[in-house]
Gaussian input, Z-matrix of N, CA and C with variables (Angstrom, degrees):
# hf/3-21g

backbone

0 1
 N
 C     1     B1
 C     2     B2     1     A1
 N     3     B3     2     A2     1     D1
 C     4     B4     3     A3     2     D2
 C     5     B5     4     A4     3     D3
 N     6     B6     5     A5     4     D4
 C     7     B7     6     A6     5     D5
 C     8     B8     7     A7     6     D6
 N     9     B9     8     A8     7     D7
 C    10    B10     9     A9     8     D8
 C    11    B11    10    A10     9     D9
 N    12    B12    11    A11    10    D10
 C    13    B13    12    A12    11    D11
 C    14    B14    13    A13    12    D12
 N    15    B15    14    A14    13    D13
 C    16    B16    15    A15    14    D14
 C    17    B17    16    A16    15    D15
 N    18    B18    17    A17    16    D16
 C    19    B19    18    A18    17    D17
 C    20    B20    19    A19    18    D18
 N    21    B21    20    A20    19    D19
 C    22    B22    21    A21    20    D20
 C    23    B23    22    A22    21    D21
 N    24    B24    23    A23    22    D22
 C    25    B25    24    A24    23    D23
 C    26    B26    25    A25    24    D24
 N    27    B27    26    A26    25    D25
 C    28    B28    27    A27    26    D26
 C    29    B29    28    A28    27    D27
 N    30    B30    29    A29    28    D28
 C    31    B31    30    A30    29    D29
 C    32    B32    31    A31    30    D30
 N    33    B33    32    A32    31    D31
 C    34    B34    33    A33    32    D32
 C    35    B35    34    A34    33    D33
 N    36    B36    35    A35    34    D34
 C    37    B37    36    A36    35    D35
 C    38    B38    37    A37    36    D36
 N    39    B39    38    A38    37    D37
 C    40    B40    39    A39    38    D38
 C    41    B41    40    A40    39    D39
 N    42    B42    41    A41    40    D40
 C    43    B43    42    A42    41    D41
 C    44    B44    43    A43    42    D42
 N    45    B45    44    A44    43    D43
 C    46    B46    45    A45    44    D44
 C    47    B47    46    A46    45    D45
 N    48    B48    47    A47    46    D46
 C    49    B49    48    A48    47    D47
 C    50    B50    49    A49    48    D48
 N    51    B51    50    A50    49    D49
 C    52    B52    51    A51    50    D50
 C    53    B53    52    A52    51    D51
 N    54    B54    53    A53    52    D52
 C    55    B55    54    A54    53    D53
 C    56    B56    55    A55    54    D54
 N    57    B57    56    A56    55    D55
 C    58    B58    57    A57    56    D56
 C    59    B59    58    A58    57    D57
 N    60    B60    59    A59    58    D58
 C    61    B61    60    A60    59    D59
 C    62    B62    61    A61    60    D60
 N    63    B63    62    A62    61    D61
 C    64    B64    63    A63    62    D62
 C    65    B65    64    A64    63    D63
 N    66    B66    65    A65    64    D64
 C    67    B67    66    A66    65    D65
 C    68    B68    67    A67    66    D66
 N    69    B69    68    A68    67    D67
 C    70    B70    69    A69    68    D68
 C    71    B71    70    A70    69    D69
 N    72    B72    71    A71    70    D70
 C    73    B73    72    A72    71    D71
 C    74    B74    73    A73    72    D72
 N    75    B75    74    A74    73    D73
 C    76    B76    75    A75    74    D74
 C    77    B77    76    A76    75    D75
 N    78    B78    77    A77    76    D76
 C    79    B79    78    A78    77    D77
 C    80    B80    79    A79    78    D78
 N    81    B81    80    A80    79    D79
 C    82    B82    81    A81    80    D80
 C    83    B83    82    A82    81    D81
 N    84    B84    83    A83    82    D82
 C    85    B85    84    A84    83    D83
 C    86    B86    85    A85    84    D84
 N    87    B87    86    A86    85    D85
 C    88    B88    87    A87    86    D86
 C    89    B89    88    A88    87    D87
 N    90    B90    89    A89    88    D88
 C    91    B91    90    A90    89    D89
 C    92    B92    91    A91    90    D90
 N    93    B93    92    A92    91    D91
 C    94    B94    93    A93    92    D92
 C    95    B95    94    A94    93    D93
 N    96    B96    95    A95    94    D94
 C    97    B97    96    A96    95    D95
 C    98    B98    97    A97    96    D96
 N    99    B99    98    A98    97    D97
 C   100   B100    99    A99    98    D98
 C   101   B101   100   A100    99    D99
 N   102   B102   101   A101   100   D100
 C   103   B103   102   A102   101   D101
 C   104   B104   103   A103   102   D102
 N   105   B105   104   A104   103   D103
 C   106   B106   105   A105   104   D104
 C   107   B107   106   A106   105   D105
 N   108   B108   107   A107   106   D106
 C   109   B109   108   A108   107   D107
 C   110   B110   109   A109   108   D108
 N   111   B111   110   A110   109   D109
 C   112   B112   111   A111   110   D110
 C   113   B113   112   A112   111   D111
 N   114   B114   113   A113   112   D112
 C   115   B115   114   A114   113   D113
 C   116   B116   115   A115   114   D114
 N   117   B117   116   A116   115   D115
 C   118   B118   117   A117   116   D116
 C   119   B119   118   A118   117   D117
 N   120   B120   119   A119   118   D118
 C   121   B121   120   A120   119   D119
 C   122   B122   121   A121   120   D120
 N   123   B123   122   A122   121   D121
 C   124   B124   123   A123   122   D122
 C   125   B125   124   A124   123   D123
 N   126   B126   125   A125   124   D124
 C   127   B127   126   A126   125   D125
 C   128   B128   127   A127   126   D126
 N   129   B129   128   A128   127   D127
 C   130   B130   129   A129   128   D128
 C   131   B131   130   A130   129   D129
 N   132   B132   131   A131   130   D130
 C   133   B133   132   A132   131   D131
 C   134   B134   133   A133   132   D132
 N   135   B135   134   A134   133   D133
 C   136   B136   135   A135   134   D134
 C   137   B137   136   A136   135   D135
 N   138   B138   137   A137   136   D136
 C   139   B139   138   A138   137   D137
 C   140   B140   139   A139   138   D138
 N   141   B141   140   A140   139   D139
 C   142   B142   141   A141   140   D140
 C   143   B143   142   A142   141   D141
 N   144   B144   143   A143   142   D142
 C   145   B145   144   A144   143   D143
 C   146   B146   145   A145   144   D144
 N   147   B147   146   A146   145   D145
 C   148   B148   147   A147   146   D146
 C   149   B149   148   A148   147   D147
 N   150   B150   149   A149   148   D148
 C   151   B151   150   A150   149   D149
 C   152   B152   151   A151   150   D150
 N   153   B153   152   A152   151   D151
 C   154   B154   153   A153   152   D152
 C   155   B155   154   A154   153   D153
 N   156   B156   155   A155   154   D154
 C   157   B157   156   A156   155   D155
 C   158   B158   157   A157   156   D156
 N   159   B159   158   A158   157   D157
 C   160   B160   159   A159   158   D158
 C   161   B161   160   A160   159   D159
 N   162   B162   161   A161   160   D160
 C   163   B163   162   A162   161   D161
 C   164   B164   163   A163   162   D162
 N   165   B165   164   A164   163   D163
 C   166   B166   165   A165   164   D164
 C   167   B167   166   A166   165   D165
 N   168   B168   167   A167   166   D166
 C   169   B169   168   A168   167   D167
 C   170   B170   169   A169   168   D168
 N   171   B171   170   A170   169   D169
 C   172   B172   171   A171   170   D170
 C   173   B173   172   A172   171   D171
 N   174   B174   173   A173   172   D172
 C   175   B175   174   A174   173   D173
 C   176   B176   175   A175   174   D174
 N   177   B177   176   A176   175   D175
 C   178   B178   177   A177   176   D176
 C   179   B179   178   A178   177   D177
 N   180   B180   179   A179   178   D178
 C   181   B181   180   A180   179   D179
 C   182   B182   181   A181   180   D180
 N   183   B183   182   A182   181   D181
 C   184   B184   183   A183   182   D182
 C   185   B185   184   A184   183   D183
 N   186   B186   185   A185   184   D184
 C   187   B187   186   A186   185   D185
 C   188   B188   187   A187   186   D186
 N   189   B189   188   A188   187   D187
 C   190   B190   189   A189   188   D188
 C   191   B191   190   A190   189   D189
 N   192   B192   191   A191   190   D190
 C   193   B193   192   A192   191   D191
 C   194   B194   193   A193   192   D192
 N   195   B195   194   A194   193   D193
 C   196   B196   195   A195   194   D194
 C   197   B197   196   A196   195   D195
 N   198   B198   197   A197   196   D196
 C   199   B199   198   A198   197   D197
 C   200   B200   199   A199   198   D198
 N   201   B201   200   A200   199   D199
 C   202   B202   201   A201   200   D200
 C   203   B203   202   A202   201   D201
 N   204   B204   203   A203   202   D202
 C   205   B205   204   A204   203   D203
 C   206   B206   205   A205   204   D204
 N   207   B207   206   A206   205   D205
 C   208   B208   207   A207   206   D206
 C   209   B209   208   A208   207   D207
 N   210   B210   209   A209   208   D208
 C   211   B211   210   A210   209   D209
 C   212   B212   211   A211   210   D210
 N   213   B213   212   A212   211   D211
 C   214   B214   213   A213   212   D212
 C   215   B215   214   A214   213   D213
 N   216   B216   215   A215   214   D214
 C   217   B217   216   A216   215   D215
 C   218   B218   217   A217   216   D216
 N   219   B219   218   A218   217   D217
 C   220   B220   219   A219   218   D218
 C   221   B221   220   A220   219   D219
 N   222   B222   221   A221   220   D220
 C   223   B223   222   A222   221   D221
 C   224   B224   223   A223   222   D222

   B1=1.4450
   B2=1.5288
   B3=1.2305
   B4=1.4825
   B5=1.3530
   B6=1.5004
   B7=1.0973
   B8=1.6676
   B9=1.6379
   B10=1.4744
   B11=1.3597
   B12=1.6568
   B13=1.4673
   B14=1.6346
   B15=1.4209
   B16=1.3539
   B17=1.9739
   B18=1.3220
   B19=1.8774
   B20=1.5468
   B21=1.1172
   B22=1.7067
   B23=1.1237
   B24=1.4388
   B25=1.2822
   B26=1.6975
   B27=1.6015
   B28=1.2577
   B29=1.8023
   B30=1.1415
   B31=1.5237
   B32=0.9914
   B33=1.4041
   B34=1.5797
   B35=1.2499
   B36=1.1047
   B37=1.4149
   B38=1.5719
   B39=1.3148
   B40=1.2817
   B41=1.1139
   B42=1.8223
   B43=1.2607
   B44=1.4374
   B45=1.2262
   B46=1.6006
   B47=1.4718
   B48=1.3625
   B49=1.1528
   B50=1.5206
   B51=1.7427
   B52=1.6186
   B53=1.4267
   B54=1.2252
   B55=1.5075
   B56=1.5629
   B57=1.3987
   B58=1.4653
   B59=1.1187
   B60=1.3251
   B61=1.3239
   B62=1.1433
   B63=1.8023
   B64=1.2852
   B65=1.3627
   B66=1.9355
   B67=1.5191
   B68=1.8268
   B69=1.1710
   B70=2.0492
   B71=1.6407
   B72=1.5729
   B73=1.1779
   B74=1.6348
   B75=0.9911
   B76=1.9580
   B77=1.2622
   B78=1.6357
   B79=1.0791
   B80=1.4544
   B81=1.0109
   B82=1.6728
   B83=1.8635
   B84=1.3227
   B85=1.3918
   B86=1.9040
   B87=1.8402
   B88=1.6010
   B89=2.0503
   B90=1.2191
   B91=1.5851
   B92=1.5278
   B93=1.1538
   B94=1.1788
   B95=1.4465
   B96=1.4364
   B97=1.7074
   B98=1.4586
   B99=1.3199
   B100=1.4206
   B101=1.6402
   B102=1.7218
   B103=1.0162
   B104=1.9622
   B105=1.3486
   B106=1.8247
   B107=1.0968
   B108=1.7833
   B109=1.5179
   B110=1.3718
   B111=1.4755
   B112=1.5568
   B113=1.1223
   B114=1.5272
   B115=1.6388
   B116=1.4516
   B117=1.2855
   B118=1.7331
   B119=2.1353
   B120=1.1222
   B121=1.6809
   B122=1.6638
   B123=1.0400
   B124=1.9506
   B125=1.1784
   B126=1.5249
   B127=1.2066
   B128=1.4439
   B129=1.3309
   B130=1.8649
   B131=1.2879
   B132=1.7612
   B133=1.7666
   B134=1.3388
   B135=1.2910
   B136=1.6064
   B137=1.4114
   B138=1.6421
   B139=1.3361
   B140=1.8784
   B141=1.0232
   B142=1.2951
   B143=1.5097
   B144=0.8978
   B145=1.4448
   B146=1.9467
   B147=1.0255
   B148=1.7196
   B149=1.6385
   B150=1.5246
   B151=2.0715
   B152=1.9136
   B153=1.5358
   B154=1.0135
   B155=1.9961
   B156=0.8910
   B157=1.9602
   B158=2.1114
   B159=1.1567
   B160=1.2859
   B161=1.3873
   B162=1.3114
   B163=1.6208
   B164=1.7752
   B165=1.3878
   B166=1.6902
   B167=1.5403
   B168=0.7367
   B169=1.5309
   B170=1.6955
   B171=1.4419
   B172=1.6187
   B173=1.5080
   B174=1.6754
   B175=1.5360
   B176=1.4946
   B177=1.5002
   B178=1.6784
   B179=1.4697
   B180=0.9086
   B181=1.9175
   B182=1.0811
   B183=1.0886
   B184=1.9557
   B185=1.5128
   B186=1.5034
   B187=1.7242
   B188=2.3846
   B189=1.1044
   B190=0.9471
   B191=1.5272
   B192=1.8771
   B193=1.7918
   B194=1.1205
   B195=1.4445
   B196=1.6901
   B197=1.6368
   B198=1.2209
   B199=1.6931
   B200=1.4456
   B201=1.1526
   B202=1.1228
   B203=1.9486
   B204=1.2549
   B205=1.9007
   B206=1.0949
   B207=1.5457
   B208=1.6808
   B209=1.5955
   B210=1.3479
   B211=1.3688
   B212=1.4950
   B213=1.2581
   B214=1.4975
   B215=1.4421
   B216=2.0989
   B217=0.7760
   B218=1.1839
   B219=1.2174
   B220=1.5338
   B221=1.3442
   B222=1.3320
   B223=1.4244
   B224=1.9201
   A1=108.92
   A2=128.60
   A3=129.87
   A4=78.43
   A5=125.21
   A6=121.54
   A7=109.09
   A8=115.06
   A9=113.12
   A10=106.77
   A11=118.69
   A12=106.53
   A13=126.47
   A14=100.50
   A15=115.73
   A16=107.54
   A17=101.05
   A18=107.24
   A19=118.57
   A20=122.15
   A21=135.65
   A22=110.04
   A23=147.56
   A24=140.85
   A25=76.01
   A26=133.64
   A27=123.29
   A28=114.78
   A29=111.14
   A30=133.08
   A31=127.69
   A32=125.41
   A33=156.64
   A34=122.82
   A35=150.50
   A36=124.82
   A37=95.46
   A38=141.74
   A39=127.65
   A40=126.84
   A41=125.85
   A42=137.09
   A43=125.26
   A44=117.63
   A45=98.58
   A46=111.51
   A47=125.77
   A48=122.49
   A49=127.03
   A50=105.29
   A51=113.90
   A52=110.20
   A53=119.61
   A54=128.15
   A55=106.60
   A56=125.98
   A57=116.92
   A58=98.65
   A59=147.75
   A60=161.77
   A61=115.74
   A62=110.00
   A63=135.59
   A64=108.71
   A65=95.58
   A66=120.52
   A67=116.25
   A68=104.61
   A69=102.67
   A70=92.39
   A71=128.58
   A72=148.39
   A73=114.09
   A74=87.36
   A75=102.68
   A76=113.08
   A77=116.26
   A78=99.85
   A79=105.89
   A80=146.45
   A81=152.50
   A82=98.48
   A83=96.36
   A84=108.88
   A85=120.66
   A86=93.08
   A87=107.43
   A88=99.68
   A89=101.44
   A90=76.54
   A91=111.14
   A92=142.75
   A93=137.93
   A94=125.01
   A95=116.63
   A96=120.01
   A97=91.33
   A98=124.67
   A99=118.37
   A100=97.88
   A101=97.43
   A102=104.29
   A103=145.38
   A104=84.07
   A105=83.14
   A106=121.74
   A107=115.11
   A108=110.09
   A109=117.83
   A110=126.09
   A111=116.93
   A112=143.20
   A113=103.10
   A114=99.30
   A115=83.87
   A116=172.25
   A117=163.63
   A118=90.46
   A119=107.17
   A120=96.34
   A121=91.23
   A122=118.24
   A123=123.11
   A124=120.10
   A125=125.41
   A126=123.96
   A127=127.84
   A128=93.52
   A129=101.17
   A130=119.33
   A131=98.66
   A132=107.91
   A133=111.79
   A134=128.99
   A135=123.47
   A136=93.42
   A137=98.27
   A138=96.22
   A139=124.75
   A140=113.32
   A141=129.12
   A142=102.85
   A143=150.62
   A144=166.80
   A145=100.84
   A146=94.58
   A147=94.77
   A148=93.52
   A149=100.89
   A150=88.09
   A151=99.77
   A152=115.87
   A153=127.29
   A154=88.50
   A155=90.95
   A156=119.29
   A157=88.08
   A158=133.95
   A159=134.36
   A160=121.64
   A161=114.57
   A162=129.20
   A163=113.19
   A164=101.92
   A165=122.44
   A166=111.47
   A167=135.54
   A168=150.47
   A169=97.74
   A170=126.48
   A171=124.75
   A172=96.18
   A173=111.69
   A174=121.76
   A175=98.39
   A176=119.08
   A177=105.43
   A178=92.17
   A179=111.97
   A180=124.30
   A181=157.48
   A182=113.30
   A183=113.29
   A184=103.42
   A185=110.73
   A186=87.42
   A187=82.83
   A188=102.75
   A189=133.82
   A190=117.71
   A191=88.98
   A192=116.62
   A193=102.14
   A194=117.00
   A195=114.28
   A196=109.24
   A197=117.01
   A198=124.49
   A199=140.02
   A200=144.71
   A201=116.85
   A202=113.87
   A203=81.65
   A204=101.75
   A205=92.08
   A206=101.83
   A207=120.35
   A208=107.19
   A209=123.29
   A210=107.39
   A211=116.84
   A212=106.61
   A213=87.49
   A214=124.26
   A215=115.17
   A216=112.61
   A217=141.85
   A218=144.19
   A219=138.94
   A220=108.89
   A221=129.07
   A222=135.76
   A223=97.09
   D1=145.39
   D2=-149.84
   D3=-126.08
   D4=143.99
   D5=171.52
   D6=-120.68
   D7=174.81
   D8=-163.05
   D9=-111.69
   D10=157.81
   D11=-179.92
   D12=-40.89
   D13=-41.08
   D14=-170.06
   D15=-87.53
   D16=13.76
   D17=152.89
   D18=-59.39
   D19=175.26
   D20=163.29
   D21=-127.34
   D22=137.90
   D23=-170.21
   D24=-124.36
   D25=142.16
   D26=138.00
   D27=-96.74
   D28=143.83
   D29=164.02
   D30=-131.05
   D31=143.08
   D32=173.29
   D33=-65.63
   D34=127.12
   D35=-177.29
   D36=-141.29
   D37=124.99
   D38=149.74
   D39=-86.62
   D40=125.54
   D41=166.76
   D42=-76.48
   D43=163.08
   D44=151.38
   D45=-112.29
   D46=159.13
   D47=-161.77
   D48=-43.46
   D49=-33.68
   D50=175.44
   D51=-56.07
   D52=-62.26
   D53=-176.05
   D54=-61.37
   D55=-11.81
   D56=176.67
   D57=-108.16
   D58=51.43
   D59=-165.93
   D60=-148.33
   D61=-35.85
   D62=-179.13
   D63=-49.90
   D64=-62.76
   D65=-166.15
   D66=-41.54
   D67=-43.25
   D68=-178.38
   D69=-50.90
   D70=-66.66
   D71=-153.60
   D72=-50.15
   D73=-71.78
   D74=149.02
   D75=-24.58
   D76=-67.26
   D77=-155.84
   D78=-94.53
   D79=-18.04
   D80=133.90
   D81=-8.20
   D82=-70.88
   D83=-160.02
   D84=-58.30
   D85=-27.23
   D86=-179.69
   D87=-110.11
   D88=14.64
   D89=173.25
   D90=75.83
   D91=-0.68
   D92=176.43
   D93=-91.14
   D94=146.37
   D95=-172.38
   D96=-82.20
   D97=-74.02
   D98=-148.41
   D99=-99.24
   D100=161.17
   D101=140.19
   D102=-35.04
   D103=-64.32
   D104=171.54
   D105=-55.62
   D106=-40.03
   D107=174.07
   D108=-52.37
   D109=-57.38
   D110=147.82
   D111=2.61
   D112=-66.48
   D113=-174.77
   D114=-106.05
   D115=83.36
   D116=60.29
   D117=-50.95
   D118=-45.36
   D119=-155.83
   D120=-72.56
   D121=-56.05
   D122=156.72
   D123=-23.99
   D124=-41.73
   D125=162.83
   D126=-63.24
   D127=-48.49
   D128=-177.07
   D129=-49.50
   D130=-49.52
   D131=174.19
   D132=-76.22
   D133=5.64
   D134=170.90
   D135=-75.87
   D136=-65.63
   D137=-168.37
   D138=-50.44
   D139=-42.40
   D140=172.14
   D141=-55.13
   D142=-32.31
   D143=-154.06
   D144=-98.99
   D145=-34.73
   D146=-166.65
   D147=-98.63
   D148=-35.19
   D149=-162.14
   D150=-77.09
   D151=3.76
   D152=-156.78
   D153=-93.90
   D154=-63.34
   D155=-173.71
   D156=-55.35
   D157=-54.73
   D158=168.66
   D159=-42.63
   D160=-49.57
   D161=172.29
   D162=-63.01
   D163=-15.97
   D164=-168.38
   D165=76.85
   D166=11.08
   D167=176.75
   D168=-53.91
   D169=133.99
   D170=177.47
   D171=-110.41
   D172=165.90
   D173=-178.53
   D174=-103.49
   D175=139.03
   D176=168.24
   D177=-134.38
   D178=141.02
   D179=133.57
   D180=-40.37
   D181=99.54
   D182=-170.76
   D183=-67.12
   D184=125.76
   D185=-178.33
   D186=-114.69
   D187=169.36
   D188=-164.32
   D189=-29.04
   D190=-48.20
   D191=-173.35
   D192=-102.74
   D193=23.78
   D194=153.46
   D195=85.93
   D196=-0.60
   D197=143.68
   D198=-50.45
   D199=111.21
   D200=166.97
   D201=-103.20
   D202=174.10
   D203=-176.25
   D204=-129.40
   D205=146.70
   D206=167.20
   D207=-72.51
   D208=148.61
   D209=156.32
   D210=-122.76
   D211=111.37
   D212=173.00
   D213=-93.75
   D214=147.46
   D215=163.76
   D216=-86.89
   D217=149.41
   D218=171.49
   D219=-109.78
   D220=115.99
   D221=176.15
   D222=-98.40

């Protein structure tokens, strides 16, 4: 069954308490009301993050004094 944008999927997720501690901080930090918006906006940039790393494309860092650093990820 193919489902439509305007579906709801519910999911479960278990944390451990550190990483659910995270979540208020996060979302302070990105502007977000809920939780779910959180982890959907987390998703997008995963995904965006990986189809990026596929193309060979690298991530760098602006550091302050106008340097950047590579960052690499490790999934």
């Amino acid at each position: 069954m193919k489902l439509k944008k305007s579906d709801k999927v519910r999911v479960t997720v278990d944390l451990s308490p550190e990483v659910y501690e995270i979540l208020p901080v996060l979302m302070k930090m990105s502007f977000t009301q809920t939780k779910a918006e959180l982890i959907r906006n987390a998703i997008r940039y995963y995904r965006f993050i990986l189809l990026q790393e596929e193309k060979g494309s690298t991530f760098c860092v602006k550091n302050p004094d106008g340097t950047y650093k590579e960052v690499l990820l490790v999934f």
